[in-house]
PADRENDREN-70381 format. One record per residue: x, y, z of N, C-alpha, C in turn. Coordinates in nm, 4 decimals, decimal comma. Atoms other than C-alpha are relative to their C-alpha. Example, Ala and Ser with C-alpha at 12.3 -4.5 7.8 and 13.67 -1.06 7.14 Angstrom:
        nx        ny        nz       cax       cay       caz        cx        cy        cz
    0,0890   -0,1190    0,0000    1,2300   -0,4500    0,7800    0,0900    0,1200    0,0000
   -0,0820   -0,1190   -0,0060    1,3670   -0,1060    0,7140   -0,0770    0,1090    0,0730
END
This chain:
        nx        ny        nz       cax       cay       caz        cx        cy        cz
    0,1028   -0,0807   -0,0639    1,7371   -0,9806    1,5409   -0,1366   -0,0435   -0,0531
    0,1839    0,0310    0,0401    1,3461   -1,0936    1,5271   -0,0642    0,0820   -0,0218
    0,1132   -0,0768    0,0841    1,0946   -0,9689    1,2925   -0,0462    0,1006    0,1495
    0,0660   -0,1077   -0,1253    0,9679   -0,6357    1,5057   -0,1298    0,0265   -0,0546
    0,1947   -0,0380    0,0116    0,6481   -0,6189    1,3536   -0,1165   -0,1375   -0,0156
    0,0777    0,1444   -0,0049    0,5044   -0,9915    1,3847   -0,1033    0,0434    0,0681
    0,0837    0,0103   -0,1011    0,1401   -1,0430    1,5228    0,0673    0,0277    0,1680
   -0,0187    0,0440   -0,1823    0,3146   -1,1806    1,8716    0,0397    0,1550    0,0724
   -0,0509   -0,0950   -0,0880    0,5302   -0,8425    1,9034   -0,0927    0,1211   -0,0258
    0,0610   -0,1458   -0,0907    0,2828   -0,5918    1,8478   -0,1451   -0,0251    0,0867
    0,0725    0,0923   -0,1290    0,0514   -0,8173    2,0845    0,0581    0,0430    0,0708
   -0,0905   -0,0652   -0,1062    0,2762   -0,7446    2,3285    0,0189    0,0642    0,0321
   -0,0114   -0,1730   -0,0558    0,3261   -0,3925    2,3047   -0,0928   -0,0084    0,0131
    0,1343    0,0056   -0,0745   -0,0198   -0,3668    2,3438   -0,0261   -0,0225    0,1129
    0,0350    0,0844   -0,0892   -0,0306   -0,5554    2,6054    0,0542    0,0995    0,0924
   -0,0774   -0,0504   -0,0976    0,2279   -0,3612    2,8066   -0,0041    0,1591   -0,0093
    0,0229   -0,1178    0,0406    0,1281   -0,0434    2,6778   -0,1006    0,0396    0,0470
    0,1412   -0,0304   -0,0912   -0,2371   -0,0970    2,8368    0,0966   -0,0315    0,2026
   -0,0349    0,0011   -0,1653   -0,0820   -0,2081    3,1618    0,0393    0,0882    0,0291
   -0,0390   -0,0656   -0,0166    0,1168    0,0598    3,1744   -0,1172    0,1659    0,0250
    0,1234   -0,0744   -0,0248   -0,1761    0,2869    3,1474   -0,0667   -0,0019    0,1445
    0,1025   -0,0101   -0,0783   -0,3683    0,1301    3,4130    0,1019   -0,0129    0,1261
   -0,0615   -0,0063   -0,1735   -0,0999    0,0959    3,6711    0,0453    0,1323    0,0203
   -0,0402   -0,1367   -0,0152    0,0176    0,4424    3,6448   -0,1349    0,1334    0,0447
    0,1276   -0,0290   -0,0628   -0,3306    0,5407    3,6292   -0,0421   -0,0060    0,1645
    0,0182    0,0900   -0,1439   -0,3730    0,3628    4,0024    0,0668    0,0907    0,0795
   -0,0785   -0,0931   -0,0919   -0,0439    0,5621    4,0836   -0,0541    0,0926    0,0066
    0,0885   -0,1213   -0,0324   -0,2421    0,8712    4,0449   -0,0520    0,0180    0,0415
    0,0808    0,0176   -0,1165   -0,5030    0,7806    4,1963    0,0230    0,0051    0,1551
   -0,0551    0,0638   -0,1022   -0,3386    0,6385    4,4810    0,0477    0,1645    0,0502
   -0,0870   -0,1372   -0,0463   -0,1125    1,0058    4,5086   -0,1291    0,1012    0,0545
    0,1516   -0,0741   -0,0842   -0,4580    1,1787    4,5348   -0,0275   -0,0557    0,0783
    0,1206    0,0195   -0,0988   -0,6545    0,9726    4,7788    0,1135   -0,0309    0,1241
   -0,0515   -0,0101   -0,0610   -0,3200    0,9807    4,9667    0,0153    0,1335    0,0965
    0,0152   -0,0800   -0,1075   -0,3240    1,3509    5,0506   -0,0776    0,0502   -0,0394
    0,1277    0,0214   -0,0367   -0,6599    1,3302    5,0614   -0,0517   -0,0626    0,1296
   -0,0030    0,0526   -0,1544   -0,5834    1,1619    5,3775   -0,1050   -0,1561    0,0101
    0,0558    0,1035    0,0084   -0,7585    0,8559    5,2594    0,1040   -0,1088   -0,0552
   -0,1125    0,1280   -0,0049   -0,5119    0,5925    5,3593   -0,0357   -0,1314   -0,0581
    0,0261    0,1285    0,0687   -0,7051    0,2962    5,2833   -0,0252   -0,0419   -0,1065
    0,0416   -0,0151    0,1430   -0,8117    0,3494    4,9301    0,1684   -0,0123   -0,0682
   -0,1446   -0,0347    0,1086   -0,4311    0,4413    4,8623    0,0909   -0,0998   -0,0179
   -0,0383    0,0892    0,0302   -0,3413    0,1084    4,9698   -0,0364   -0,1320   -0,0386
    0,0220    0,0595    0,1117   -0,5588   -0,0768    4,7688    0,0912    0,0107   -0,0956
   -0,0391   -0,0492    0,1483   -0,4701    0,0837    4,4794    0,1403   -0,0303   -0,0273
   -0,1803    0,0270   -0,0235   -0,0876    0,0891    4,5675    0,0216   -0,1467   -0,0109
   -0,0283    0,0686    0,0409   -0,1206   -0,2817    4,5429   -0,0156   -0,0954   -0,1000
    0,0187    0,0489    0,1440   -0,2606   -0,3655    4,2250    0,0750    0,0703   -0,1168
   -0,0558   -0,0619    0,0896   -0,0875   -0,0703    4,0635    0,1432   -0,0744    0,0273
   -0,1409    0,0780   -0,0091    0,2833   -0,2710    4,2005   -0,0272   -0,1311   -0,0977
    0,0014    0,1661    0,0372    0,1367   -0,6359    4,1024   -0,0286    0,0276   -0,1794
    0,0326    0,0171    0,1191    0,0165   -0,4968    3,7346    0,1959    0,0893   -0,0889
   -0,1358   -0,0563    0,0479    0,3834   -0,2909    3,6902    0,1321   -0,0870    0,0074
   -0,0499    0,1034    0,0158    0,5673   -0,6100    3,8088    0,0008   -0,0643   -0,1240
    0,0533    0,0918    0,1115    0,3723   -0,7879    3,5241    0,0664    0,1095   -0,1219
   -0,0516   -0,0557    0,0982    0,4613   -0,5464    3,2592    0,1176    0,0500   -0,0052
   -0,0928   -0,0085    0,0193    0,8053   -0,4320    3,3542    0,0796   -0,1594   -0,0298
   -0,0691    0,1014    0,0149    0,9083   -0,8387    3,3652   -0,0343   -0,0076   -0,1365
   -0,0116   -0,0006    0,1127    0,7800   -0,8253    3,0301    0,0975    0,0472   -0,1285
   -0,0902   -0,1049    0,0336    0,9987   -0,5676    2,8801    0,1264   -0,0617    0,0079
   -0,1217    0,0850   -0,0168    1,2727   -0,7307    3,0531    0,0625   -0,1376   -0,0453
   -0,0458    0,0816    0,0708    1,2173   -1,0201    2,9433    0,0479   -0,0278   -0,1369
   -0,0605    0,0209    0,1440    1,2905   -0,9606    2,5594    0,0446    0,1538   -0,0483
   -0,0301   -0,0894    0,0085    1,5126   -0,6699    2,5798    0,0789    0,0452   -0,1468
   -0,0914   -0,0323    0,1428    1,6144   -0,6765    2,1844   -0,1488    0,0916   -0,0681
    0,1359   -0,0403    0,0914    1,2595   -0,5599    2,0908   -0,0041    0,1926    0,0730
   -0,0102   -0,1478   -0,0078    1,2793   -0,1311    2,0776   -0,1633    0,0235    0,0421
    0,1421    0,0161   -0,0209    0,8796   -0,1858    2,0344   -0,0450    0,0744    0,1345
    0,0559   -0,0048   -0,1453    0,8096   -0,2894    2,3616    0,0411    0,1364    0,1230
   -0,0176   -0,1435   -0,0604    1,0309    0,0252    2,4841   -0,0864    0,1305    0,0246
    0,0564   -0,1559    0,0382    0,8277    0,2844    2,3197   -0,1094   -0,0399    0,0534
    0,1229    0,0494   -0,0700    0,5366    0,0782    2,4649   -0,0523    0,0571    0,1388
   -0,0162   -0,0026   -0,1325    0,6146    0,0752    2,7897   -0,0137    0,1596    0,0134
    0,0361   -0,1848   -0,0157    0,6905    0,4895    2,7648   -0,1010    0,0575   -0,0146
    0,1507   -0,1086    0,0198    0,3773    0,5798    2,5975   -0,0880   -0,0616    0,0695
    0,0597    0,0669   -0,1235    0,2175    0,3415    2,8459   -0,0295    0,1116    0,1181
   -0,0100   -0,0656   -0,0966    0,3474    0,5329    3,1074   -0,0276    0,2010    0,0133
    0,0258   -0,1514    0,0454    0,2768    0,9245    2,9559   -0,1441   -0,0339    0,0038
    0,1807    0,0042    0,0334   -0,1195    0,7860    2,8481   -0,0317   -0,0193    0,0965
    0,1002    0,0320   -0,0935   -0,1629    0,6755    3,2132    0,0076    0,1254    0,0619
   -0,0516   -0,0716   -0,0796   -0,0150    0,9633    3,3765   -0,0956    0,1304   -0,0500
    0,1205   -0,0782    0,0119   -0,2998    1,1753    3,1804   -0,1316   -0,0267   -0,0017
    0,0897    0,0794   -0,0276   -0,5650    0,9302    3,1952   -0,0582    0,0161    0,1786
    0,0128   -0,0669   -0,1040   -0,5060    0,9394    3,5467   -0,0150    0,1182    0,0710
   -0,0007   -0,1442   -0,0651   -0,5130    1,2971    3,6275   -0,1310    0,0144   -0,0679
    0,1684    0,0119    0,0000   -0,8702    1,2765    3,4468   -0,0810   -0,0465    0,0447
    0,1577    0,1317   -0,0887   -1,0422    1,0320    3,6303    0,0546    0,0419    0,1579
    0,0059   -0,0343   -0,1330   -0,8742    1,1629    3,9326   -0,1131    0,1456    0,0040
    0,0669   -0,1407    0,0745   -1,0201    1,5267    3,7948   -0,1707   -0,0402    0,0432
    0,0953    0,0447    0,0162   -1,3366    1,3129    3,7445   -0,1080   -0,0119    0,1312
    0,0547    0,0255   -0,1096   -1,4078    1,1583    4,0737   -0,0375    0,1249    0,1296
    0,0017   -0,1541   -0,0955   -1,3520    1,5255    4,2724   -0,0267   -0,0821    0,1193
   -0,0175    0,0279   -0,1755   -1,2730    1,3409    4,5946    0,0785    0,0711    0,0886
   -0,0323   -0,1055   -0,1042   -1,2363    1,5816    4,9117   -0,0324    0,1174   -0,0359
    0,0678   -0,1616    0,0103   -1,2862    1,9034    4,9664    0,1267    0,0965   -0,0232
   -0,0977   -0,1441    0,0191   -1,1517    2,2646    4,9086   -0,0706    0,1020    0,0735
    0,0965   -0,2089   -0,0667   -1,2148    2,6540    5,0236    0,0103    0,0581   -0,0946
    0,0259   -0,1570    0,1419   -1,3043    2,9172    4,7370    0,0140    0,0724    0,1094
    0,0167   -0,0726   -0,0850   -1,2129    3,1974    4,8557   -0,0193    0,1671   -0,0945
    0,0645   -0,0672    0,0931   -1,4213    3,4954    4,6496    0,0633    0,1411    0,1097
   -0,0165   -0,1121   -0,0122   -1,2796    3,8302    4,6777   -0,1297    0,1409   -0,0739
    0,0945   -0,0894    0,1007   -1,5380    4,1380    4,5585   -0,0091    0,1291    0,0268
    0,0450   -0,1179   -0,0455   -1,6010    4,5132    4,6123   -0,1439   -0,0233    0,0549
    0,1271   -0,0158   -0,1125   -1,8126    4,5755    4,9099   -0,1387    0,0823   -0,1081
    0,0907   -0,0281    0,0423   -2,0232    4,7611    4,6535   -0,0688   -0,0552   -0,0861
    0,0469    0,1597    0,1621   -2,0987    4,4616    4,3803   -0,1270   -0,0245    0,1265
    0,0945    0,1089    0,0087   -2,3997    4,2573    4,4360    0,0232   -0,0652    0,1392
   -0,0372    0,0748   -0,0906   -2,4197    4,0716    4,7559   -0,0446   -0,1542   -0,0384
   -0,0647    0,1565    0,0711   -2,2478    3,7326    4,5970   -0,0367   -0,0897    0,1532
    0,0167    0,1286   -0,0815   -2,2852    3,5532    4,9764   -0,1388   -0,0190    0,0020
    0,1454    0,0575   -0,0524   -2,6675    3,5855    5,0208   -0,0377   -0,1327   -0,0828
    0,0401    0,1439    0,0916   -2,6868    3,3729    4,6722    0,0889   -0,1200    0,0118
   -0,0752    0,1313   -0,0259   -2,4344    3,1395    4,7874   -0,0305   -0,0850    0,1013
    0,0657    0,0706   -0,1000   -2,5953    3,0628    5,0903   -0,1253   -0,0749   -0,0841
    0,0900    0,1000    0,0750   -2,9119    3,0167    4,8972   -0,0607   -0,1205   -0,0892
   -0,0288    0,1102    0,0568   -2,7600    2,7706    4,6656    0,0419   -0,1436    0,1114
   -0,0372    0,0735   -0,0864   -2,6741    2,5983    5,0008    0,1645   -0,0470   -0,0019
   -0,0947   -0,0557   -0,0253   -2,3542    2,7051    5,0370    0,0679    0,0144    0,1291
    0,0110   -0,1120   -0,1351   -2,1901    2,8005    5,3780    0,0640    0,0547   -0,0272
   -0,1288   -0,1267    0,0227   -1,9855    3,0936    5,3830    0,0317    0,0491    0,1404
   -0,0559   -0,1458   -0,0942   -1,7788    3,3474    5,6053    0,0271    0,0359   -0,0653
   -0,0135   -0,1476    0,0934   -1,7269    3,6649    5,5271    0,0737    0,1154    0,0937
   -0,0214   -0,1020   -0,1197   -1,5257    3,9170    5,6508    0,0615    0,1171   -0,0706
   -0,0327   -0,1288    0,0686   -1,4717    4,2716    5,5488    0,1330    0,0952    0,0252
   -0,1577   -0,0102   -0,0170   -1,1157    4,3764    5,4620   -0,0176    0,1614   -0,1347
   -0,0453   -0,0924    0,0200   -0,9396    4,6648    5,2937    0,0664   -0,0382   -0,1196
   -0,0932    0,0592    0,0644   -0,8071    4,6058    4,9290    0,0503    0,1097   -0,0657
   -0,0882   -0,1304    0,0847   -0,5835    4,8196    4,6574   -0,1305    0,0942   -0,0770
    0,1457   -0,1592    0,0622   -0,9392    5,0272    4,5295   -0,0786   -0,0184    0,0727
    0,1251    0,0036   -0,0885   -1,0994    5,0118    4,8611   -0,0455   -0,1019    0,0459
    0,0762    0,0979   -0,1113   -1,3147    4,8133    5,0839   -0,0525   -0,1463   -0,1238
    0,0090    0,0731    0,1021   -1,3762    4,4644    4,9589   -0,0931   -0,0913    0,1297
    0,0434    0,0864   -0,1061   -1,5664    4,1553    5,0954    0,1107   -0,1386   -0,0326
   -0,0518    0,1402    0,0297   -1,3563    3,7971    5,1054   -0,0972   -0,0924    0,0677
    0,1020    0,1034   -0,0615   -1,5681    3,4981    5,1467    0,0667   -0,1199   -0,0091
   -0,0838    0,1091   -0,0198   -1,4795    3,1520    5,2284   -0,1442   -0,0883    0,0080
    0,1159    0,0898   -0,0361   -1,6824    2,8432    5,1536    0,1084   -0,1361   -0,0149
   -0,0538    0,1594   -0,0201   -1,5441    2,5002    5,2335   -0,1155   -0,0823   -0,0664
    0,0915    0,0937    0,0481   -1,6975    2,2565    5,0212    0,0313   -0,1665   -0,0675
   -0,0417    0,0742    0,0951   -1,6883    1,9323    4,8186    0,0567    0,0134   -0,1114
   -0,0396   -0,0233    0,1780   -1,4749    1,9430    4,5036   -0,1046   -0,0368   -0,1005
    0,0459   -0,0199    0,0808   -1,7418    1,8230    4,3138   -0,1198    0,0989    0,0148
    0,0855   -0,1000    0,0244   -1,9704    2,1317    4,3858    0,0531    0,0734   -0,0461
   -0,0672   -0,1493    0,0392   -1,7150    2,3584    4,2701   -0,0524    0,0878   -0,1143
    0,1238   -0,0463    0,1133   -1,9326    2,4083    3,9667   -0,0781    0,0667    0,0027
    0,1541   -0,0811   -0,0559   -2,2063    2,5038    4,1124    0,0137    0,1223    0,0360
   -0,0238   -0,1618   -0,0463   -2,0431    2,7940    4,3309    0,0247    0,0576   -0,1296
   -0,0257   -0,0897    0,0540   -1,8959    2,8729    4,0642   -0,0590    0,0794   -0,1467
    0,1028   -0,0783    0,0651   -2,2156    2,9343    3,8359   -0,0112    0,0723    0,0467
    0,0400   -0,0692   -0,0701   -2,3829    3,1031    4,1179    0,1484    0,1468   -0,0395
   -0,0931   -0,1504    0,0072   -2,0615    3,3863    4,0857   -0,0704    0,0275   -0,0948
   -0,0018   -0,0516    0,1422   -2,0856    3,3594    3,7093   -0,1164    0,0923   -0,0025
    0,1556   -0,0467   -0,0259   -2,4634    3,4692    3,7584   -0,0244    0,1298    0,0404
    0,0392   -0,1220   -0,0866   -2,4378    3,7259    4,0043    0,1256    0,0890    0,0069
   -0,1327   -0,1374   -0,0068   -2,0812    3,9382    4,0149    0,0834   -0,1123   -0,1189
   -0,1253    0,0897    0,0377   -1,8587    3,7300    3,7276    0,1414    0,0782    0,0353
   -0,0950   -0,0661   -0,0361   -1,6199    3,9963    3,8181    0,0816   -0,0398    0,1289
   -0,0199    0,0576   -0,1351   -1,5318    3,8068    4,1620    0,1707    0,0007   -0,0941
   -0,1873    0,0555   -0,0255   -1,1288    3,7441    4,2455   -0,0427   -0,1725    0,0286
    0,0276    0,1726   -0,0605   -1,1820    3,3177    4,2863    0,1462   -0,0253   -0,0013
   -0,0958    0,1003    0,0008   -0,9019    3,1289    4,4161   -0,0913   -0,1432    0,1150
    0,0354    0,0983   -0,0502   -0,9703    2,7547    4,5045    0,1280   -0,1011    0,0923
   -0,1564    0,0736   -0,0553   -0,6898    2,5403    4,7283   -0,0847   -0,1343    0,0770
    0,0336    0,1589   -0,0670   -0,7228    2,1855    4,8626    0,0101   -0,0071    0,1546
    0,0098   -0,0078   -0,0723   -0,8216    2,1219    5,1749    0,0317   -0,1092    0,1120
    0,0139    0,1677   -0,0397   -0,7013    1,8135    5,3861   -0,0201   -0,0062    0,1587
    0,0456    0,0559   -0,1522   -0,8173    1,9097    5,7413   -0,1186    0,0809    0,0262
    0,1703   -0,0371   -0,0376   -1,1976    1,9759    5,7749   -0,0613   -0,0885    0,0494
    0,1067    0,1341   -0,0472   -1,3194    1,7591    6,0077   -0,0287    0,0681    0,1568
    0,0267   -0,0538   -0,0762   -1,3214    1,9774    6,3265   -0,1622    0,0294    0,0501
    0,1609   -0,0623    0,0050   -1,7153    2,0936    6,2842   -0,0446   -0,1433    0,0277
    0,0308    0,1362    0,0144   -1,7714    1,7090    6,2287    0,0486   -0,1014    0,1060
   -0,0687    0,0855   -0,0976   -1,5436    1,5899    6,4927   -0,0658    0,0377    0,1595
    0,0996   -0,0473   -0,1314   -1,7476    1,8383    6,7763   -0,1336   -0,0759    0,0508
    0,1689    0,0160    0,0029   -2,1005    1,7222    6,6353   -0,0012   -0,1367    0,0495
   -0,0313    0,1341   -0,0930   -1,9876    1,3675    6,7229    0,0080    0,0193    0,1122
    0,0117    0,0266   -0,1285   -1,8811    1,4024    7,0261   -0,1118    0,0638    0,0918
    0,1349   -0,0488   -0,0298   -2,1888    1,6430    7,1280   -0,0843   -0,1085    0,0389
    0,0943    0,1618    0,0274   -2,3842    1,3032    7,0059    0,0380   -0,0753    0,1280
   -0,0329    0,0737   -0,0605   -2,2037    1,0844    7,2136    0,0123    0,0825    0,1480
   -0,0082   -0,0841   -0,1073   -2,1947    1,3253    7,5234   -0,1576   -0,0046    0,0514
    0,1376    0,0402   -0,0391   -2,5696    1,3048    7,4730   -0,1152   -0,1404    0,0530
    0,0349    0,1642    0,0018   -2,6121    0,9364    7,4543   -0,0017   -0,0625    0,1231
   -0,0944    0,0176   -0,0945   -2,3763    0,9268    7,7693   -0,1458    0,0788    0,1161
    0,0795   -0,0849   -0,0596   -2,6318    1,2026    7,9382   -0,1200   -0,1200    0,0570
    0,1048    0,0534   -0,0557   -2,9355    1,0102    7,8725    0,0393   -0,1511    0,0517
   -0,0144    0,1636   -0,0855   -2,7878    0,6635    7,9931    0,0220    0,0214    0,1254
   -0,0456   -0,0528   -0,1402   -2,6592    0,8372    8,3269   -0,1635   -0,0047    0,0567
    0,1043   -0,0510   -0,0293   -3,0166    0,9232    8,3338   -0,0988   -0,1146    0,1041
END
């Protein structure tokens, strides 16, 4: 059995221990900007994260007496798999809906949410201690911050739930064709 702690073999783990990072990383990525509905990004990613996991599983394989390179490869694959969920975290690509619950008698939380430039609905419902307001703002994930100063600020007492959103394009899909309906108008013209 060969020395397990030579320069070459803990070169190696290294080696396969970063790959493992960054292709798993990729997979994460890739799983987000998948239902995120951003197909083309996912198959980038999907093929550098295969061509760099090729490269480091043939490694592994190739000198299967070394335990090393095992534990490599594993904590490879655990460091990307949180690496990745931070930089996915990071980037806040797509959107979500907050959806702020409050007593109709608190503070009126939408005027300052609009004012932060915000949009909201609002619609006035019935909860377990009475009348309440629920609001709904569709936004970018990375504003979520922001709304969710603006609460902190003005009612922190709010109900917040946030959920992912992967079909908002309706408002965006009208204003287009509006455009192009208009374009169409004045060329008829």
């Amino acid at each position: 059995m060969p020395d397990l702690l030579t320069p070459e073999a803990l070169l190696g783990a290294l080696m396969i221990f970063a790959m493992r990072i960054v292709d798993v990383s990729l997979g994460t990525l890739r799983i987000g900007m998948l239902v995120r509905g951003r197909r083309g990004w996912a198959g980038l990613l999907s093929f550098f994260e295969s061509l760099i996991w090729l490269i480091a599983a043939a490694k592994v394989l190739g000198n299967l007496e070394s335990p090393l390179q095992f534990v490599a490869y594993a904590g490879g694959y655990a460091s990307g798999t949180m690496l990745g969920s931070y930089i996915e975290k990071w980037l806040a690509v797509g959107q979500v809906v907050m959806r702020v619950i409050y007593p109709a008698s608190a503070p009126d939380v939408q005027a300052h949410l609009r004012e932060a430039g915000f949009y909201v609905t609002t619609l006035n419902a019935s909860g377990r201690d009475g009348e309440v307001r629920v609001l709904f703002c569709v936004m970018k994930r990375r504003k979520v911050g922001a709304a969710l100063s603006v609460l902190e600020t003005h009612y922190p007492k709010a109900f917040v739930t946030i959920e992912e959103v992967t079909t908002a394009h309706l408002q965006e899909l009208a204003t287009r064709e509006d455009r192009l309906s208009r374009r169409f108008r004045m060329i008829r013209k």
